[in-house]
N, C-alpha and C positions, 0 to 999 in steps of 0.2 A: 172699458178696454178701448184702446185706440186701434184706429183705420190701420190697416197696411196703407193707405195712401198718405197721411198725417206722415211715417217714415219715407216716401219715396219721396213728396216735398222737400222734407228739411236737406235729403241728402242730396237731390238733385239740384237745389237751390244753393247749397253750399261747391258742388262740381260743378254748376254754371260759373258761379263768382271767379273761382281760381282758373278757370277756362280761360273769362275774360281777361282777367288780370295780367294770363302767361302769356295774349297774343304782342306785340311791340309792333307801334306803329309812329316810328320816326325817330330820330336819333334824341332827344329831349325833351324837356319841357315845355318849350317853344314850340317845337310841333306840333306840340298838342292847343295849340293856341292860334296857327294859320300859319305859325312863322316857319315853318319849311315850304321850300317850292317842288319839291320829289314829287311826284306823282304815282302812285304805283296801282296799276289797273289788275294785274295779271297775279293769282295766288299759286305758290307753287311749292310744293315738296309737303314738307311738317307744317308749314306756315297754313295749306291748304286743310291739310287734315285736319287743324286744331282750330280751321274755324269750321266746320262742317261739324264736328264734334260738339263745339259750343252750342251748333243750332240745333243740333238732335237734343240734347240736354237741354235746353230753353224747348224745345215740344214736350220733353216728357213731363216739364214742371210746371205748365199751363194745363196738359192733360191730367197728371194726377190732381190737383186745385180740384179743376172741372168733376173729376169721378168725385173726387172727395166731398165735395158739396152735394151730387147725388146722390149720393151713397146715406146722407143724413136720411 
């Protein structure tokens, strides 16, 4: 029989992924490479939400790992 924690991993590790994937940070590809000069310090609205969301979901999928390995 498998862990309830073996499920909170996969599913938390897969709603980490698409978290990160929906945040956009810069207008292209190039951005993503130094090549914008934007600077953007200050997070604000949905942009904020989704990454506070992201980080609660990156604890809960360190934490179940963690249970799940003691729980052996």
């Amino acid at each position: 029989m498998h862990s309830i924690f073996n499920y909170i991993t996969v599913i938390s590790a897969i709603l980490t992924t698409l978290l990160i994937l929906l945040q956009s940070r810069g207008a292209s590809v190039g951005a993503g490479f130094g090549g914008s000069a934007d600077v953007e310090t200050v997070r604000r609205g949905s942009d904020k939400t989704l990454y506070q969301l992201t980080i609660i979901m990156a604890v809960i999928f360190i934490v179940s790992i963690v249970l799940g390995i003691l729980a052996k």
